[in-house]
C-alpha positions, 0 to 999 in steps of 0.5 A: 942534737936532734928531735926525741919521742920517749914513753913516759909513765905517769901515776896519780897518787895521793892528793892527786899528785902525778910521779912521772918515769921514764923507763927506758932512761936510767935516773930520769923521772919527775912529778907534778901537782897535776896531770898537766903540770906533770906532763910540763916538767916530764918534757923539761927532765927529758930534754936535760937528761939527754942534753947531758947524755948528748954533751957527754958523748953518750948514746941515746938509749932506744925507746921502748914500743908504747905496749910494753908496759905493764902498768897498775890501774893509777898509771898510763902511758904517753909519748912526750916530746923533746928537741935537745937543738932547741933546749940548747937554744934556750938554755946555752946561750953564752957567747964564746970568743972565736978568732978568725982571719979576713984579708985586710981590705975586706976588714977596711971595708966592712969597718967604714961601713960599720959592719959588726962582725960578730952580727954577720958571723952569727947570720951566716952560721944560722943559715948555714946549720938551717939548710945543713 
C-alpha cells in the first residue's frame, strides 16, 4: 500500500470525448466526456487496478519516464496520482471480527466504565499504522 505516480495518455477524439491509457499497465484504460471528467476517472481505474495488483501480491510494474511516449497530434501525456491506503479507506470499510485476550480486571474495569472495545481497539491501530 503506498502513494503512485503513473503516466496516463489521454486522446481526444470524436465529439470531444477523452480515451484515456495507461501504457505501463496491462488492461488498465478508461474514457471521459470531457478532459476534466477523464482525468476523474483516469485517477479512479488506477487506484482499482493496482488496489487489485496489491491485494493479489503482484508487483507493481515501473512507471515509464514521461518522454517516451511517442504520441499523435490528439494526445498528450500526464502524471496522475493514486494512494491505494486511501482507496482502501474508502472503499473497504467492512468490519471484520477479531478475537483477542485482556486479563479479567481489566475487562471488569473497562466494563463498569463503559468503555467500547472495538472503539479503542480502532484508535490505538489508527495510531500505531500513523507513527509506522
Amino acid at each position: 500500500m503506498a502513494k503512485y505516480v503513473f503516466p496516463a495518455i489521454f486522446t481526444t477524439e470524436e465529439k470531444g470525448l477523452v480515451a484515456v491509457d495507461f501504457p505501463d499497465i496491462p488492461h488498465c484504460y478508461t474514457g471521459g466526456d470531457d478532459m476534466a471528467d477523464a482525468i476523474e476517472m483516469a485517477e479512479d481505474v488506477l487506484c482499482l487496478k493496482l488496489y487489485g495488483i496489491e491485494e493479489k501480491g503482484g508487483d507493481i510494474p515501473t512507471p515509464s519516464e514521461l518522454g517516451s511516449f511517442k504520441l499523435d497530434k490528439n494526445s498528450i501525456v500526464s502524471l496522475i496520482r493514486c494512494d491505494t491506503l486511501e482507496y482502501r479507506r474508502f472503499y473497504d470499510s467492512k468490519s471484520v471480527k477479531k478475537t483477542l485476550s485482556i486479563p479479567n480486571w481489566m475487562n471488569v474495569q473497562a466494563e463498569k466504565a463503559g468503555i467500547n472495545f472495538s472503539a479503542v481497539l480502532q484508535e490505538a491501530l489508527s495510531e500505531k499504522l500513523a507513527n509506522a
